[in-house]
N, CA, C and O atoms as a DFTB+ gen file, in Angstrom:
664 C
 N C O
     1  1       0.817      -1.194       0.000
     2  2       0.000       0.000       0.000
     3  2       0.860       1.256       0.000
     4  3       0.535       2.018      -0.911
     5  1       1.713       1.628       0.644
     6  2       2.604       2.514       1.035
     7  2       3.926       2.672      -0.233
     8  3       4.697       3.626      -0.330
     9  1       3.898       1.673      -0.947
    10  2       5.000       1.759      -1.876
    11  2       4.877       2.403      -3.326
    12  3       5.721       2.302      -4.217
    13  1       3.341       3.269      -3.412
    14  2       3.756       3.785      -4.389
    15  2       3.671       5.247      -3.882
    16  3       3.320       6.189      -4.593
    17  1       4.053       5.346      -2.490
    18  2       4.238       6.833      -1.861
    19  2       5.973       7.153      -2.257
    20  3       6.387       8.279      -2.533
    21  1       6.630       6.207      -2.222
    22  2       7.826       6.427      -2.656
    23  2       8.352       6.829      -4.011
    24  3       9.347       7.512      -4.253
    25  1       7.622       6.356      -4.727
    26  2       8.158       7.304      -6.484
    27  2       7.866       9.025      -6.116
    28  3       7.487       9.711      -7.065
    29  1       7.975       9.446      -5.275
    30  2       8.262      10.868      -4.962
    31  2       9.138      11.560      -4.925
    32  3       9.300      12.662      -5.451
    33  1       9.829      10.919      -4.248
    34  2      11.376      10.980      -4.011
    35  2      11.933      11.972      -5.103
    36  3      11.638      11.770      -6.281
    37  1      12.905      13.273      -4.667
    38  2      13.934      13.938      -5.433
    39  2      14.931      12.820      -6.248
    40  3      15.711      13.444      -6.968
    41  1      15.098      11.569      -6.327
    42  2      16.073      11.085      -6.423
    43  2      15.708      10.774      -7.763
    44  3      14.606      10.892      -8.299
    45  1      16.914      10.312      -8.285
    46  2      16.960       9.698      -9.642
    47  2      16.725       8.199     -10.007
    48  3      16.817       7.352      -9.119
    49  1      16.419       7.841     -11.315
    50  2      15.938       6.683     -11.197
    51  2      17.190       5.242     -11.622
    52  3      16.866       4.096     -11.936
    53  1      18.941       5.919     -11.465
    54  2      20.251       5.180     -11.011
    55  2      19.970       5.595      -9.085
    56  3      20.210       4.651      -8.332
    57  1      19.766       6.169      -8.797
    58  2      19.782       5.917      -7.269
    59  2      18.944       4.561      -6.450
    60  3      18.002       3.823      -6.739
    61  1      19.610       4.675      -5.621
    62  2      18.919       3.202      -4.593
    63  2      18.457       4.141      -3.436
    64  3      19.036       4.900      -2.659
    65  1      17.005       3.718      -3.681
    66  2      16.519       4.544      -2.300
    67  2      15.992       3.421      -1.262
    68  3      16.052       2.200      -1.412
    69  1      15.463       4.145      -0.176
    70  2      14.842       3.418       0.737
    71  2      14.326       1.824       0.063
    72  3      14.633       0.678       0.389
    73  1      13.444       2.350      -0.973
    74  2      11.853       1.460      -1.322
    75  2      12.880       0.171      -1.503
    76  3      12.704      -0.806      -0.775
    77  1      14.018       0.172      -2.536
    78  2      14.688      -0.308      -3.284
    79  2      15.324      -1.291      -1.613
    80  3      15.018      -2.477      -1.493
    81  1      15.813      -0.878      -0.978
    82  2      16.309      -1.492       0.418
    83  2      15.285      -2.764       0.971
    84  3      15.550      -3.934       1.249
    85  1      14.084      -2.045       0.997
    86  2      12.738      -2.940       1.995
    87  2      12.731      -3.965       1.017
    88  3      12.764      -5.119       1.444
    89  1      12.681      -3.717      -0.647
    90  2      12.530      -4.957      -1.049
    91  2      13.958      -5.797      -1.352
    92  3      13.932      -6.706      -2.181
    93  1      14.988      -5.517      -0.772
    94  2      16.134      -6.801      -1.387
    95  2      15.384      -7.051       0.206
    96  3      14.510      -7.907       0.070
    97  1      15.449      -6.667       1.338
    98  2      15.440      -7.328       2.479
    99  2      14.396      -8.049       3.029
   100  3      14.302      -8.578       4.136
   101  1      13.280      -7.970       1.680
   102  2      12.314      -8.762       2.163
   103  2      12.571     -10.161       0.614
   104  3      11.623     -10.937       0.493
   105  1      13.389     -10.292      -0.070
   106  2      13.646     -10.860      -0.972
   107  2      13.878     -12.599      -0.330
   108  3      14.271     -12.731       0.829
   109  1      13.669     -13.518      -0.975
   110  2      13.399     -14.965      -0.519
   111  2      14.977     -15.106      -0.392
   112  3      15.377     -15.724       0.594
   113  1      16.232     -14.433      -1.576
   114  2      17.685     -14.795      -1.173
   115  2      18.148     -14.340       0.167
   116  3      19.230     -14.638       0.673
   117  1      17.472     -13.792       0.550
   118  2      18.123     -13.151       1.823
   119  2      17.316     -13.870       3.348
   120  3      17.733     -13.628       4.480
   121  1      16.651     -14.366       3.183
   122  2      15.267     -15.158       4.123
   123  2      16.160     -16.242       4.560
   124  3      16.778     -16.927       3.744
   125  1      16.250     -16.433       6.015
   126  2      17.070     -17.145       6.738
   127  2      18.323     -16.933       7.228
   128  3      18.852     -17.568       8.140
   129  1      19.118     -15.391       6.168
   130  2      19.851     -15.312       6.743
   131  2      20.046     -14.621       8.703
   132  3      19.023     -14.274       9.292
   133  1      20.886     -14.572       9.134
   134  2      21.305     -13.632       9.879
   135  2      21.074     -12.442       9.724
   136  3      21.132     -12.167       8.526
   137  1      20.753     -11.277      10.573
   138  2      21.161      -9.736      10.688
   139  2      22.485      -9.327      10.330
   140  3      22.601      -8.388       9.541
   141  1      23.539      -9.914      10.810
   142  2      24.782      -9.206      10.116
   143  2      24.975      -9.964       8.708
   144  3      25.527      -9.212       7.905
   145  1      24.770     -10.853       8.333
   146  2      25.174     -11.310       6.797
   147  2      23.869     -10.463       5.641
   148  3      24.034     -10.285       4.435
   149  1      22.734     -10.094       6.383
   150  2      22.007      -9.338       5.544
   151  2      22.280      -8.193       5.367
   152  3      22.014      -7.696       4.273
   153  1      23.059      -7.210       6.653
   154  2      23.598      -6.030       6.476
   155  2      24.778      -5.909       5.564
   156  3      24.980      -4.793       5.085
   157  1      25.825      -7.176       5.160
   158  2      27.108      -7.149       4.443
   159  2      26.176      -7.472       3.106
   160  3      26.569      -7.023       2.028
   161  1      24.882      -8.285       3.163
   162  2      24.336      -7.662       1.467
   163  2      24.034      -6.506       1.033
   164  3      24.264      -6.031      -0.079
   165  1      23.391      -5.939       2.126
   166  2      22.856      -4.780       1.864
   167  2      23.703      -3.657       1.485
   168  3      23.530      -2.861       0.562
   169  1      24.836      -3.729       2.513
   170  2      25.783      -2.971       2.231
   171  2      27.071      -3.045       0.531
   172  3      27.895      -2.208       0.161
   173  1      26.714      -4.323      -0.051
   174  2      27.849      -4.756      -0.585
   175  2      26.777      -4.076      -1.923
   176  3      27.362      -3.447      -2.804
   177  1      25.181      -4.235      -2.030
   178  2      24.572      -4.043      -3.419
   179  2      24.805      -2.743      -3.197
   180  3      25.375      -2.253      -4.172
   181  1      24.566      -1.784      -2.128
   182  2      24.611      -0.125      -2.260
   183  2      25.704       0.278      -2.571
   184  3      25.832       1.383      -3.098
   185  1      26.712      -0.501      -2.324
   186  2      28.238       0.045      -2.673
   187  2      28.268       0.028      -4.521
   188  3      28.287       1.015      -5.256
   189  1      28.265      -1.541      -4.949
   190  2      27.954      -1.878      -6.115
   191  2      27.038      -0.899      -7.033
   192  3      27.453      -0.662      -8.168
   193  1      25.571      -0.201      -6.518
   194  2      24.852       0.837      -7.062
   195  2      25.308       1.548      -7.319
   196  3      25.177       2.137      -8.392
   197  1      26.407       1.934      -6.015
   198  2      26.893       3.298      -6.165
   199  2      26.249       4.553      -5.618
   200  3      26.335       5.722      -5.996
   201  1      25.209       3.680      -4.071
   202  2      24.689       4.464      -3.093
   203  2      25.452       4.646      -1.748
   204  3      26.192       3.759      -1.323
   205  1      25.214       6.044      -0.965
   206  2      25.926       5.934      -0.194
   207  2      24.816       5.802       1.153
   208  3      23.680       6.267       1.238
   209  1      25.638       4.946       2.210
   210  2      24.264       4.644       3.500
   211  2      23.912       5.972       3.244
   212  3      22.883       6.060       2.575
   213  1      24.552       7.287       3.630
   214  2      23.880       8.525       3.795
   215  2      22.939       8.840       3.145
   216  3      21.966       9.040       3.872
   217  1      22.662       9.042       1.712
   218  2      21.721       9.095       0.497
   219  2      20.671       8.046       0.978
   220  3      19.505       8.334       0.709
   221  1      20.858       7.043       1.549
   222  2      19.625       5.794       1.727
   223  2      19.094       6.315       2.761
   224  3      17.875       6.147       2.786
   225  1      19.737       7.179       4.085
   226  2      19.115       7.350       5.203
   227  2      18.376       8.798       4.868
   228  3      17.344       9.139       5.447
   229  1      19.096       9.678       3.767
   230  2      18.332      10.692       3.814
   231  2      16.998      10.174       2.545
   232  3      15.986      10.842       2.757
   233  1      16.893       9.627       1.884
   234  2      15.598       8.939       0.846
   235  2      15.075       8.511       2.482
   236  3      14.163       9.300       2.729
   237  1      15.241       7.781       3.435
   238  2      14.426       7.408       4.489
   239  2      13.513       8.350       5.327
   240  3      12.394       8.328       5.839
   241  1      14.695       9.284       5.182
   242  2      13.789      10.584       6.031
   243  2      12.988      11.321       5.185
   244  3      12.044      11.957       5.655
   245  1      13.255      11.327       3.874
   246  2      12.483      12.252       2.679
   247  2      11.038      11.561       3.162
   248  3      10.297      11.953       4.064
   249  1      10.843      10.208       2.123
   250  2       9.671       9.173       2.759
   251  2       8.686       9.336       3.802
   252  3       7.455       9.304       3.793
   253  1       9.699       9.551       4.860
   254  2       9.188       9.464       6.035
   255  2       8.058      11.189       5.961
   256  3       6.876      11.330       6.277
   257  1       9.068      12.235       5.414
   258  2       8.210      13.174       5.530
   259  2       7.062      13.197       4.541
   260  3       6.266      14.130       4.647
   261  1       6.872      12.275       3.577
   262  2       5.608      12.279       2.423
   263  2       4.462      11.949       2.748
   264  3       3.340      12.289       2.375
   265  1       5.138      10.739       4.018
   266  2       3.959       9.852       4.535
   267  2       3.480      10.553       6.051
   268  3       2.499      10.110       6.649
   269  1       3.918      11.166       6.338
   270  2       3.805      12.222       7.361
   271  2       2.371      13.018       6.678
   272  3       1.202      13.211       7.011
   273  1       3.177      13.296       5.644
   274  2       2.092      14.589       5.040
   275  2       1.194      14.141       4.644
   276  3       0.104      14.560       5.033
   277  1       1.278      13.119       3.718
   278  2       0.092      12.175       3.496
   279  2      -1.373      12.017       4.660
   280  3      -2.583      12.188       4.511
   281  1      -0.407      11.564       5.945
   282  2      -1.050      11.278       7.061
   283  2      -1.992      12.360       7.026
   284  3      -3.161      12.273       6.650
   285  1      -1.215      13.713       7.578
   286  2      -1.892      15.103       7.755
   287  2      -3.103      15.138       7.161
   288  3      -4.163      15.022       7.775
   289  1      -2.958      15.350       5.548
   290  2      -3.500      15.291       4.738
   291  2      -4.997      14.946       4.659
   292  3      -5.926      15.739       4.504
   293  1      -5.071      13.100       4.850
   294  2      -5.925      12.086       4.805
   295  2      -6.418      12.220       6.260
   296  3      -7.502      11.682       6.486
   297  1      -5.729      12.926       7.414
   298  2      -6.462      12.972       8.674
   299  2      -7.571      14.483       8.692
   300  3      -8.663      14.486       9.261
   301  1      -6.929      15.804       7.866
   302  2      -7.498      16.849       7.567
   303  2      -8.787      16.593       6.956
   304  3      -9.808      17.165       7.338
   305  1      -8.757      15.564       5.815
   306  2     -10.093      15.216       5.240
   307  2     -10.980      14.617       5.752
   308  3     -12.132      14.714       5.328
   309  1     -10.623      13.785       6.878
   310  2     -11.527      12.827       7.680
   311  2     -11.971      13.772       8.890
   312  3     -13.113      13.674       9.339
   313  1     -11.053      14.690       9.415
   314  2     -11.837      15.885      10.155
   315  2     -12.661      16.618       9.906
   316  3     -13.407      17.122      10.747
   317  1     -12.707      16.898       8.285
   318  2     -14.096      17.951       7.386
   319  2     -15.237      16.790       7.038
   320  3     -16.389      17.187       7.209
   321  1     -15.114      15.571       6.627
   322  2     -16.319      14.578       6.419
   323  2     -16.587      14.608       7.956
   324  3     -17.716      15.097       8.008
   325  1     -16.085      14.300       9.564
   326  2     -16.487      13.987      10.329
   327  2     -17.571      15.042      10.569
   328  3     -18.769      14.810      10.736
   329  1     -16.924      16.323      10.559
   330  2     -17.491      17.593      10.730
   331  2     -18.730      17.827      10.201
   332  3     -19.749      18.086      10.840
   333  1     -18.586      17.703       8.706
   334  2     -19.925      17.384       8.000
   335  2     -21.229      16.417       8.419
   336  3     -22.437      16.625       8.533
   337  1     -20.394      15.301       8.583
   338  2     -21.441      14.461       9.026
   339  2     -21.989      14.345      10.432
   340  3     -22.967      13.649      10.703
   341  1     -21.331      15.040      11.286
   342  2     -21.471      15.502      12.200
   343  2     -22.987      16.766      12.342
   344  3     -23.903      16.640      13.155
   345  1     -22.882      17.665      11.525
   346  2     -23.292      18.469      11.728
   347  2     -25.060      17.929      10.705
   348  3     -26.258      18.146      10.889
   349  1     -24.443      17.364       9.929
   350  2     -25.680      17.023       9.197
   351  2     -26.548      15.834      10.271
   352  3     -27.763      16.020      10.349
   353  1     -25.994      14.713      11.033
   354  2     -26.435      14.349      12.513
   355  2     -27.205      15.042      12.946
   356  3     -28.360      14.705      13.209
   357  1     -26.493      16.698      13.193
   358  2     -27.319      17.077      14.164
   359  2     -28.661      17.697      13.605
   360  3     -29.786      17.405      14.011
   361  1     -28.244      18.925      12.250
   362  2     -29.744      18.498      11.633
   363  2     -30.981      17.577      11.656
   364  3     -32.156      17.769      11.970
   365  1     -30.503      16.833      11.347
   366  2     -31.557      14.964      11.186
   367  2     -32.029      15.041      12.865
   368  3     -33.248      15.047      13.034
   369  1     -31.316      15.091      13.898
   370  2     -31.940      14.827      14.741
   371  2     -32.382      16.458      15.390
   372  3     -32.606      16.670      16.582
   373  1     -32.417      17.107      14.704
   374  2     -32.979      18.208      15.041
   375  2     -34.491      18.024      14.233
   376  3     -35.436      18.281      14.979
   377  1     -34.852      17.649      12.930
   378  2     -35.947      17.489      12.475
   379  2     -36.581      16.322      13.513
   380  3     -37.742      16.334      13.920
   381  1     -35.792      15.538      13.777
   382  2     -36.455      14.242      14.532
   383  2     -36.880      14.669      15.734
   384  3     -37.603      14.024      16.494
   385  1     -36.524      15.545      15.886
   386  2     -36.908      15.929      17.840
   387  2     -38.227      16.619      17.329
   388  3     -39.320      16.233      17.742
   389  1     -38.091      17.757      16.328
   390  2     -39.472      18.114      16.130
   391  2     -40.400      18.163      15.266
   392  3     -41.189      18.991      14.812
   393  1     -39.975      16.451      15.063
   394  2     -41.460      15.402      14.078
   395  2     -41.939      14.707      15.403
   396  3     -43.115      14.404      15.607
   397  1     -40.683      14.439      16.475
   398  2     -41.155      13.590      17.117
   399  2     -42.135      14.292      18.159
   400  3     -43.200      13.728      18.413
   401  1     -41.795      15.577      18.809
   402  2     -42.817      16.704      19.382
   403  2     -43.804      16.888      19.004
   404  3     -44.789      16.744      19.728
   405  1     -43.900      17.310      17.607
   406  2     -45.172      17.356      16.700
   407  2     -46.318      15.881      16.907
   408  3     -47.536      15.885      17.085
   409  1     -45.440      14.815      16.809
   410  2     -46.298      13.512      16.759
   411  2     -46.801      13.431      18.708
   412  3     -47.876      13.030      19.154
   413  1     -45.969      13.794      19.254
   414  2     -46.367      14.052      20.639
   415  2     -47.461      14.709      20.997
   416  3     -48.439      14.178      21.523
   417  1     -47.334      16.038      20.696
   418  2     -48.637      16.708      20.790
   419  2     -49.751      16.254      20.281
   420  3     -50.752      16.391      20.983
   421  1     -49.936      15.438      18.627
   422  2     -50.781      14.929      18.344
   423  2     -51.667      13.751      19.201
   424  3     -52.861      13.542      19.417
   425  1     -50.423      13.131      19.549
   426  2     -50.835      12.015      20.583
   427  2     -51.757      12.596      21.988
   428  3     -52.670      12.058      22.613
   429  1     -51.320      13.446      22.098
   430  2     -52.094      13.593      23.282
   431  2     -53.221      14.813      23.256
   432  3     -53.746      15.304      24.256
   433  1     -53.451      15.160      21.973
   434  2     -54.287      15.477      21.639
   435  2     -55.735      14.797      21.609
   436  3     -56.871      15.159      21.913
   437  1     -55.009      13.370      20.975
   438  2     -56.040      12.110      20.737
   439  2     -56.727      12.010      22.034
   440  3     -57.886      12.253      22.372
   441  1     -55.212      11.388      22.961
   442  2     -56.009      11.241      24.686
   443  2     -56.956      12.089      24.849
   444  3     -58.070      11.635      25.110
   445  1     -56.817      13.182      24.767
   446  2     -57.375      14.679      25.232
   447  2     -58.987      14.303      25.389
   448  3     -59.775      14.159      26.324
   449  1     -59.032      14.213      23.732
   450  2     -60.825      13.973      23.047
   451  2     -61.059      12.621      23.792
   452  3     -61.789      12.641      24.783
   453  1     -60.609      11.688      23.470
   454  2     -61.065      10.567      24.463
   455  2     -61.074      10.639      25.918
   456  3     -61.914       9.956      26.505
   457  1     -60.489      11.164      26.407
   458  2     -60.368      11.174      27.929
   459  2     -61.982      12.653      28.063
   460  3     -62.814      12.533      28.962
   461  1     -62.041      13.448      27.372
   462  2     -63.296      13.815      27.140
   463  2     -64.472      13.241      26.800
   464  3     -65.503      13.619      27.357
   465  1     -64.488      12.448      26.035
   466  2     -65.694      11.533      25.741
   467  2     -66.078      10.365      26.717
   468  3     -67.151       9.808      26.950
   469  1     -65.110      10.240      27.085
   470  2     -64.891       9.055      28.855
   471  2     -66.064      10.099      29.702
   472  3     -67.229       9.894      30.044
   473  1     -65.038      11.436      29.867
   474  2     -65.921      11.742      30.820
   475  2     -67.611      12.186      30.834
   476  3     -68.543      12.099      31.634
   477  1     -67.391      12.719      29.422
   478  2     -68.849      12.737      28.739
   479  2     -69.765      11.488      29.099
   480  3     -70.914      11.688      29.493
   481  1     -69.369      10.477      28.994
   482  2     -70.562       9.315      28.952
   483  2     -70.235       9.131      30.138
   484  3     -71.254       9.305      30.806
   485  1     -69.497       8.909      30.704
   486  2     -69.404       8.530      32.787
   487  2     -71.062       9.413      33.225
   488  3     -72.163       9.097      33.676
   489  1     -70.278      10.775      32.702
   490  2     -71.667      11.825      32.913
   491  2     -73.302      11.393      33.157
   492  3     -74.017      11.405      34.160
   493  1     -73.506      11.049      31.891
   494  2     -74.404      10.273      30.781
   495  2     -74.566       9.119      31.682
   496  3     -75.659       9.140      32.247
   497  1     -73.918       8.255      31.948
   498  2     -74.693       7.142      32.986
   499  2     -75.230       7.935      34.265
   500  3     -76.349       7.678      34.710
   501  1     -74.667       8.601      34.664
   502  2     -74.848       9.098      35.928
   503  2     -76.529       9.273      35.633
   504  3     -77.338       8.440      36.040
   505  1     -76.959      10.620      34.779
   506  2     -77.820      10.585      34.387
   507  2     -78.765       9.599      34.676
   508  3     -79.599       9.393      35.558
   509  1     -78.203       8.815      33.209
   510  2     -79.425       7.506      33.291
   511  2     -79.380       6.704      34.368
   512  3     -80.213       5.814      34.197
   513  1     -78.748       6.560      35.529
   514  2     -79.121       5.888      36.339
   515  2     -79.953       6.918      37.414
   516  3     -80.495       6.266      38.306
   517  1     -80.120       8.062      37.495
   518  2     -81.345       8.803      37.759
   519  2     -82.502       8.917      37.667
   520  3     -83.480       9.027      38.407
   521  1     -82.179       8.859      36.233
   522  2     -83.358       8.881      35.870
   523  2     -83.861       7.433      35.862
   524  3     -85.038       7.481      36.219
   525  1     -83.549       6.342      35.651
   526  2     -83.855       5.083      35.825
   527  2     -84.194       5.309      37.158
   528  3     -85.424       5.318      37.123
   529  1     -83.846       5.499      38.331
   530  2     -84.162       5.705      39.597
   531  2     -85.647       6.191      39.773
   532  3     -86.614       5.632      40.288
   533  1     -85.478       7.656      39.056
   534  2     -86.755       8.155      39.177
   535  2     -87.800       7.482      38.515
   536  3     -88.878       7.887      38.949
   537  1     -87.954       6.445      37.467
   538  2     -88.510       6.050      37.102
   539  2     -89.031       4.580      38.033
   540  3     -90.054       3.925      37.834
   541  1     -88.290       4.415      38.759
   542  2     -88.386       3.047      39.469
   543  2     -89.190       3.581      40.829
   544  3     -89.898       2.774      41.431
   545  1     -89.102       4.586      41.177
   546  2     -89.798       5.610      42.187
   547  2     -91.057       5.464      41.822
   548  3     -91.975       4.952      42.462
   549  1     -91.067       6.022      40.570
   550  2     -92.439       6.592      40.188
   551  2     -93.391       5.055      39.785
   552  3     -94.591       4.899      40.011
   553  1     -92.510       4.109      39.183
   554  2     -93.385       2.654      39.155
   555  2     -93.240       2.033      40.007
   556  3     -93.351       0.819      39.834
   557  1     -92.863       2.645      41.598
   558  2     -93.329       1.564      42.778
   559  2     -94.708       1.900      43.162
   560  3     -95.435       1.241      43.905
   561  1     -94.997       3.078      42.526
   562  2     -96.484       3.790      43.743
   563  2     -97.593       3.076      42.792
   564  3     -98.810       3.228      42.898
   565  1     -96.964       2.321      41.906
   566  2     -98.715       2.082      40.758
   567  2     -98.274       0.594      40.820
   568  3     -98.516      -0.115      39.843
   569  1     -97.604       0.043      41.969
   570  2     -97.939      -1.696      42.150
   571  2     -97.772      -1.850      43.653
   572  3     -97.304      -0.948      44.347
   573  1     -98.245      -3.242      44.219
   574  2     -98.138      -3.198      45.531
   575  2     -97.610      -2.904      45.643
   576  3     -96.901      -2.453      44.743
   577  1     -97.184      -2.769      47.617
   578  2     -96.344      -2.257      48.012
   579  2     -95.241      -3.242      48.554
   580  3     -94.062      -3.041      48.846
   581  1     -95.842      -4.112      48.582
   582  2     -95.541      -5.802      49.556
   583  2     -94.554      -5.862      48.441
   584  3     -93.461      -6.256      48.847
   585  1     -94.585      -5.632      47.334
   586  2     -93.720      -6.401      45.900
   587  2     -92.478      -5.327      45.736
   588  3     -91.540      -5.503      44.959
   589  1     -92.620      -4.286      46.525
   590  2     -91.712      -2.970      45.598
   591  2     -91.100      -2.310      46.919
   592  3     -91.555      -2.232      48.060
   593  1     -90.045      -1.915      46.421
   594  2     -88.975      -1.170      47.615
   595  2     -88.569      -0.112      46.420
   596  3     -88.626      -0.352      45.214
   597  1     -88.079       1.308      47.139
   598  2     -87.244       2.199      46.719
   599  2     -86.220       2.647      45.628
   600  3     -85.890       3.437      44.743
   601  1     -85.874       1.095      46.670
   602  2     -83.925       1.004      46.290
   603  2     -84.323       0.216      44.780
   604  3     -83.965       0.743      43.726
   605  1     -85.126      -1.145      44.783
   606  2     -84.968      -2.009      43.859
   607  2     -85.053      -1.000      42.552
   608  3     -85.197       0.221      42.609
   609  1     -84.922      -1.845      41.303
   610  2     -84.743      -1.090      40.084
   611  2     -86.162      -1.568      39.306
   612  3     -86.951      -2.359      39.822
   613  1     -86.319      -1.069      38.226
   614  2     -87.212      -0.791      37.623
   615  2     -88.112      -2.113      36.886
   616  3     -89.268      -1.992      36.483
   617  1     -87.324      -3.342      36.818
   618  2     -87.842      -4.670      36.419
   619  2     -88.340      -5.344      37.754
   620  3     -89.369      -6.009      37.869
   621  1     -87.423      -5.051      38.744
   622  2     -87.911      -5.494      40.220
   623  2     -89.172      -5.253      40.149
   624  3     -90.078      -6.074      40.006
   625  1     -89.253      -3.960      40.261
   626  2     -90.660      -3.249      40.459
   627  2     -91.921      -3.718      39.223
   628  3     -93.137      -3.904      39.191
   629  1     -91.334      -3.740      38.757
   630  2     -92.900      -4.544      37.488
   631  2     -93.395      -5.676      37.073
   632  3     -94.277      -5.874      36.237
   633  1     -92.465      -6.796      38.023
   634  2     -92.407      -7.908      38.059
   635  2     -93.521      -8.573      38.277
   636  3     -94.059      -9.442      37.591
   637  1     -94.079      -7.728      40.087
   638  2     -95.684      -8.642      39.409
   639  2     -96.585      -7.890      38.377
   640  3     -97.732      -8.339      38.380
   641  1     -96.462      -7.281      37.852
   642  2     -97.428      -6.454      36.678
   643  2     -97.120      -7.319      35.836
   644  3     -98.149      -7.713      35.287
   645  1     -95.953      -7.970      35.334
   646  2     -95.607      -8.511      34.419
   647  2     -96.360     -10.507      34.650
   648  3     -96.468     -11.369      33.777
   649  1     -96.702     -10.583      36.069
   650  2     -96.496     -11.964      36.083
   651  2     -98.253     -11.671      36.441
   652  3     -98.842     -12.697      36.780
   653  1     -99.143     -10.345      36.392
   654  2     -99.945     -10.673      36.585
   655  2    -100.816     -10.543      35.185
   656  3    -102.005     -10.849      35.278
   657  1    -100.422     -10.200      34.153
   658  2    -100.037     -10.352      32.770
   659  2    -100.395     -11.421      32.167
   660  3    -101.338     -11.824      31.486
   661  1     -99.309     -11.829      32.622
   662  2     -98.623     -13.162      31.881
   663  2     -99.935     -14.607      32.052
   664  3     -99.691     -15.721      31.588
């Protein structure tokens, strides 16, 4: 991934730079050796090139500063998408707080009317059981008395009318 950050390099393309290093030393001829017999290769092809360690260590530090900048770079851009998306987050959940308020109020709007119509008909029985009352009043006085109480309700009370009927 990193190796085509190196064709950057001021150097020429007879120079041995860094890149040129990582790969003899990752090369299968050199695999098994020792640390010092890989350094007397390393050292023996740069001589042979016609590189000097110095030139290899400064291509190392060049590198080093590309991928530095690179870094910067690719971290600068991921700070403006975060930012962005960040901020567009907060949008979205700024509409969401007040769709979700909006749907809130609606909601309990709903309760509202129902918890009104509850109390509306609670009402409404109250009523009719009054008036059922008064009506059970008024049809105890037109049957015995032996058969009918107050309290009882309105079938109580007509029961013998009904069975003297029947």
């Amino acid at each position: 991934m990193f190796k085509r950050w190196f064709g950057f390099s001021n150097r020429t393309d007879r120079m041995w730079g860094v890149a040129k290093t990582m790969e003899m030393l990752n090369s299968p001829h050199l695999a098994g050796m020792s640390s010092d017999a890989k350094r007397g290769a390393l050292l023996m092809a740069l001589d042979a090139a016609g590189t000097s360690v110095e030139s290899l260590i400064q291509d190392a530090v060049y590198q080093q500063r590309l991928l530095d900048q690179q870094e910067e770079t690719r971290e600068a851009g991921l700070r403006r998408i975060e930012a962005a998306k960040l901020e567009e987050n907060r949008r979205v959940q700024a509409d969401l707080d007040r769709l979700t308020s909006k749907h809130l109020q609606k909601l309990q709007a709903n309760l509202d009317v129902i918890a009104r119509h509850e109390d509306e008909f609670r009402a409404w029985q109250k009523e009719k059981q009054l008036e059922a009352q008064r009506m059970t009043d008024a049809a105890a006085f037109c049957v015995p008395h032996a058969h009918a109480t107050h309290s009882a309700n309105l079938s109580v009370v007509l029961e013998p009318v009904r069975a003297a009927r029947g």
